[in-house]
C-alpha positions in Angstrom: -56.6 -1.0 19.9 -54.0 1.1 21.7 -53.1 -2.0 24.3 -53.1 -4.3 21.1 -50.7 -2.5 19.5 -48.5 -2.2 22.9 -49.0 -6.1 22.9 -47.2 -6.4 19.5 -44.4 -4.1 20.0 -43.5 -5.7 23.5 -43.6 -9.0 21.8 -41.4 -7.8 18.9 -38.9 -6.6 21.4 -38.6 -9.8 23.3 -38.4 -11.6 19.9 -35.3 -9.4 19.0 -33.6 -9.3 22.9 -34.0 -13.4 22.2 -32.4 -13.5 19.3 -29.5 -11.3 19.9 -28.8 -13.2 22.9 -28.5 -16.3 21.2 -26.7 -15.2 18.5 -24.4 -13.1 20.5 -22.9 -9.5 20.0 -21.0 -8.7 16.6 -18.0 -6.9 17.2 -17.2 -4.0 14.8 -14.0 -6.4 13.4 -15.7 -9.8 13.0 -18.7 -8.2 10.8 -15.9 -6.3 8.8 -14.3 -9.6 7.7 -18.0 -10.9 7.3 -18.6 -8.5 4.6 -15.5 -8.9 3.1 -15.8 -12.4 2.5 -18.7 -11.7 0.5 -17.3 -8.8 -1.1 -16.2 -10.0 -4.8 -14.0 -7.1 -5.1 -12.0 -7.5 -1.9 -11.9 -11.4 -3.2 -10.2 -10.3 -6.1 -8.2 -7.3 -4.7 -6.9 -10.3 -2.2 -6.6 -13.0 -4.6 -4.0 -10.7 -6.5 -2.2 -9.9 -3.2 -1.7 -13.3 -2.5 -0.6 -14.1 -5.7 2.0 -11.1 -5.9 3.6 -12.1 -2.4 3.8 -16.0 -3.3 5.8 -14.9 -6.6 7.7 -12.3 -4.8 8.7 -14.7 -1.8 9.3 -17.0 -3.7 11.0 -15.9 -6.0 14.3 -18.1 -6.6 11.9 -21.6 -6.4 9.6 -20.0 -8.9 12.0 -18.5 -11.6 12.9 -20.6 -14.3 16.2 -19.3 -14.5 18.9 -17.0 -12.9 18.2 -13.5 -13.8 21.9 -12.0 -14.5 22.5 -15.0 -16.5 23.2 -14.7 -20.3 22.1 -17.7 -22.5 24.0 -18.5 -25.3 20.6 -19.4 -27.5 19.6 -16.0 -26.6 22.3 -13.8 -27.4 23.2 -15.7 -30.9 20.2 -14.4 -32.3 20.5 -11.4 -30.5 21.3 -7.7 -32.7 20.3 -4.6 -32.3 16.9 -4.8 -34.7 15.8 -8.4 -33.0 15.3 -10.0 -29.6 14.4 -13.3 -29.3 10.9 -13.9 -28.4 9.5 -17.2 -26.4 10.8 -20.1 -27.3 11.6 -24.0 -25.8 12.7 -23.2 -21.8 12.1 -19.3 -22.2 8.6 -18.6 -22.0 8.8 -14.8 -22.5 11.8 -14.7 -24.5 15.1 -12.6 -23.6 16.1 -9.2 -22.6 18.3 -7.1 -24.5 21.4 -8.4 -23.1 19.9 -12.5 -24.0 18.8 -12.8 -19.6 15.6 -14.9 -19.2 13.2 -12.1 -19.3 10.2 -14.6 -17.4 12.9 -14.8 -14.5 13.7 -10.9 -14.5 9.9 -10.1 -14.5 9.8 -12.8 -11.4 12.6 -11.8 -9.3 11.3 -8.2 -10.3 8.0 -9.2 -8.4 10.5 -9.0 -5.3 12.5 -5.8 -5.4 9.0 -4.3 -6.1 7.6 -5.8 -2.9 10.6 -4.5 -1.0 10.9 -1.3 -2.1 7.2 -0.6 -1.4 7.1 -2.0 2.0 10.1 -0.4 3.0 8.7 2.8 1.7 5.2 2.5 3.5 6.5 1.3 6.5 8.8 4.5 6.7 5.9 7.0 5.7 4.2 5.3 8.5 5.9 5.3 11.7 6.9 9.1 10.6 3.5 9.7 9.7 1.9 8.2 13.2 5.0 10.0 15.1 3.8 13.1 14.1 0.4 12.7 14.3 0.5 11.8 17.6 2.5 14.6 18.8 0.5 17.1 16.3 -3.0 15.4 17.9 -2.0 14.7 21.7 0.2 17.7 22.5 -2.0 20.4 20.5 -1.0 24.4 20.8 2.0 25.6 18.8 3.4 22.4 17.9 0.2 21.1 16.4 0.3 24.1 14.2 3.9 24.0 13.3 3.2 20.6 12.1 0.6 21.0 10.1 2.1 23.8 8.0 4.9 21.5 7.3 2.5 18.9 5.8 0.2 21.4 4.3 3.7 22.3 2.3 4.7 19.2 1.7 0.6 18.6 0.3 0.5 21.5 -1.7 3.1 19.9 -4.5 2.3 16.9 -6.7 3.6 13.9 -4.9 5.7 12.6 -7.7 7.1 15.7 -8.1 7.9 16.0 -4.9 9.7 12.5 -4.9 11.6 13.5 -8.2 12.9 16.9 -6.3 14.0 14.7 -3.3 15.9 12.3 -5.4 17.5 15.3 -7.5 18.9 16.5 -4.7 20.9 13.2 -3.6 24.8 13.2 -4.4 24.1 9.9 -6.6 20.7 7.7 -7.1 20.2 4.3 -5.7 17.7 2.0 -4.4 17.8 4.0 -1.0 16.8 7.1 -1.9 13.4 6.1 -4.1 12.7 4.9 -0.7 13.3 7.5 1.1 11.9 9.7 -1.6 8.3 7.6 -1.7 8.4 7.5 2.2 8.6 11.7 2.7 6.2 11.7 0.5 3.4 10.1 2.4 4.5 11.3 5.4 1.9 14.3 5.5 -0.9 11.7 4.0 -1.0 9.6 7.8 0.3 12.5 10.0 -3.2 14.8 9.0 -4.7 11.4 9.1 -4.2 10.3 12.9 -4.1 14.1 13.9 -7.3 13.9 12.6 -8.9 10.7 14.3 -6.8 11.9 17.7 -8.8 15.3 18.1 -11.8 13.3 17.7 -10.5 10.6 20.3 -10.0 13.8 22.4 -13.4 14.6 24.0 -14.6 11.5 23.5 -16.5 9.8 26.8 -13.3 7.0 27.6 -11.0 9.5 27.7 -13.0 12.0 29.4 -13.2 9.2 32.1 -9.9 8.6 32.4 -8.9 12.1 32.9 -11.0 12.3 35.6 -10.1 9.7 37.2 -6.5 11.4 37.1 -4.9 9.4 34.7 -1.7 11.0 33.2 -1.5 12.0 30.1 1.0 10.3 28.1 -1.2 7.0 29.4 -4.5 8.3 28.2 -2.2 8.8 24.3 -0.5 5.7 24.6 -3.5 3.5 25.9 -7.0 5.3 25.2 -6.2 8.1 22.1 -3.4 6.3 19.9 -5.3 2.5 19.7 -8.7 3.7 18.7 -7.1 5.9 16.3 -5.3 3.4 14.1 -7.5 1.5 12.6 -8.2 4.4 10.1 -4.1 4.5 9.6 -3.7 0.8 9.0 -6.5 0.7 6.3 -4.9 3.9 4.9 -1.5 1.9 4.6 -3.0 -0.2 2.5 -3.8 2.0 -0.2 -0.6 3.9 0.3 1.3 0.9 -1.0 0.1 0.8 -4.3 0.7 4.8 -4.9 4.3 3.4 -3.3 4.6 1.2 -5.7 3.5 3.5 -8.9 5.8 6.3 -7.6 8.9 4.4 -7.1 8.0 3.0 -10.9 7.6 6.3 -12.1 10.9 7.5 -10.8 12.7 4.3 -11.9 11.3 5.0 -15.5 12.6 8.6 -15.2 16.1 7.3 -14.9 16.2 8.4 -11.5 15.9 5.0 -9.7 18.9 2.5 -9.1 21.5 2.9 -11.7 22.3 -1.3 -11.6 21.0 -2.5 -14.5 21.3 -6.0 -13.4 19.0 -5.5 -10.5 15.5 -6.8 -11.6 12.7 -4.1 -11.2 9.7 -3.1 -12.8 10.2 0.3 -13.1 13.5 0.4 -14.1 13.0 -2.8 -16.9 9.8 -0.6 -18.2 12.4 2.8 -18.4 15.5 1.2 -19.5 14.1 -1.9 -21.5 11.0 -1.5 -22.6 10.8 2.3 -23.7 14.5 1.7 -25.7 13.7 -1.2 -27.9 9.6 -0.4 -27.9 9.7 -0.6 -31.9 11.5 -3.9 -31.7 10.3 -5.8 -28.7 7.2 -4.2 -27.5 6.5 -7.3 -24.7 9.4 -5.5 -23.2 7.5 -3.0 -22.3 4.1 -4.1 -22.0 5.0 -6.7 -19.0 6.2 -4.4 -16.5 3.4 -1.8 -17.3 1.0 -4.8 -16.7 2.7 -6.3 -13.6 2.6 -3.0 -11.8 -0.9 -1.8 -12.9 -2.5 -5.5 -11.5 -0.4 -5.3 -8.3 -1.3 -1.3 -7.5 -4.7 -2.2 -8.7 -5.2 -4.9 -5.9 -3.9 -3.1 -2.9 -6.5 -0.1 -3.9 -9.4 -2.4 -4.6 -8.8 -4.8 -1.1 -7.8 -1.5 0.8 -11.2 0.2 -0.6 -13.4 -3.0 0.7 -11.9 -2.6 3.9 -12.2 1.0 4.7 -16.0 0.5 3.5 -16.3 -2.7 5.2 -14.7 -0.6 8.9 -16.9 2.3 7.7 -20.4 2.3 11.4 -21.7 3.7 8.3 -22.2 0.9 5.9 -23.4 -1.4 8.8 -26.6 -3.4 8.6 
């Protein structure tokens, strides 16, 4: 009974050495993006990516019209009490000021794309600068860093980005950047400090210390690469936070004073809150633009922190 048994198992193990020779290893990436193809909500969280960055792009093919430009069978209907809803060549109507409001919420598709990349880009070389140093060097300057983030994490982020801009001479585009981009700067620094002091004892770089490998080698080629991944996926969800904050403070008044420059934030603030009782569409646009776009970045950059995740492997 006891061989018969042995029989069985030896044959099951063959059967599976077989097959995963012809089939070949799986890497860690390529059953990731298998599982994301299958995941509906990364589809969708993609899908609205995709869409978001064809619009923003392009942007002048798309739009109907120019966006600073005033219409004449806008504005001659156009009071204080009533703004011109859609009608024949405006499909969403005018603005306040009689401006193609579908071409403003277009164009506004791109200054939200730029000011949320620039921002997450920023927060993210700073971020991985000083996790690095925080996670590779260690001692003193590992703690001095991480009582400046733990600071920095210890107030709302949003009101952190409204005390930053405050405390600019004059508000612009530039400094909602900046603003959005300090603030996330403690979110990757704890996070690659974190993956680095695991990377630490692990067996490659064990190895390559003792084969005397110096140590800004071991950072640069063993520690920093295999501690990214976590970073990258991270980014992803950073952007749509990047995207609601800069919103936020361009609602608050605080964002770039041009009211000619077509943004989300600032059309929801300026536009649609002021003329809410006579226009509401003004309003509800924006709010819906940016809610879709945030809600795609979170829902693809979920899917792929679960689809990265040993854990969830099958």
């Amino acid at each position: 009974m006891t061989r018969a048994l042995s029989d069985v198992k030896r044959r099951r193990i063959d059967e599976l050495i077989a097959h995963t020779s012809d089939a070949g290893g799986v890497s860690l990436l390529r059953d990731a993006g298998r599982r994301l193809v299958r995941n509906p909500t990364a589809i969708v969280g993609a899908a609205i990516i995709v869409l978001f960055l064809i619009i923003a792009i392009f942007a002048p093919l798309v739009a109907p019209h120019d966006p600073v430009q005033r219409f004449p069978e806008l504005t001659q209907n156009l009071t204080v009490d009533t703004i011109p809803g859609a009608q024949a060549g405006h499909p969403l109507g005018s603005d306040p000021l009689g401006r193609d409001f579908a071409s403003r919420m277009i164009y506004g598709a791109r200054q939200t794309l730029f000011v949320g990349v620039l921002a997450t880009l920023i927060g993210l070389l700073a971020g991985v600068l000083l996790g690095a140093v925080a996670g590779a060097v260690g001692g003193w300057v590992d703690a001095v860093v991480m009582r400046l983030t733990d600071v920095m994490l210890a107030l709302p982020s949003l009101l952190l980005a409204i005390t930053l801009v405050a405390l600019a001479r004059e508000s612009s585009q530039w400094t909602v950047i900046v603003a959005v981009a300090i603030v996330n700067v403690p979110i990757f620094a704890r996070l690659l400090r974190g993956s680095m002091l695991a990377q630490r004892e692990s067996d490659h770089v064990l190895a390559a210390r003792a084969l005397g490998v110096k140590q800004r080698h071991i950072v640069s080629r063993h520690m920093l690469p295999n501690s990214l991944t976590a970073v990258i996926v991270q980014a992803t969800l950073t952007f749509a936070v990047a995207i609601l904050d800069a919103a936020a403070l361009s609602f608050l008044g605080l964002g770039d004073p041009d009211i000619n420059r077509a943004e989300w934030g600032l059309m929801l603030g300026v536009d649609g809150v002021r003329y809410f009782e006579v226009r509401p569409e003004l309003a509800y646009y924006p709010a819906l633009a940016i809610i879709l776009v945030a809600l795609g970045f979170t829902l693809l950059g979920e899917s792929i922190r679960e689809a990265l995740d040993p854990k969830n492997r099958r």
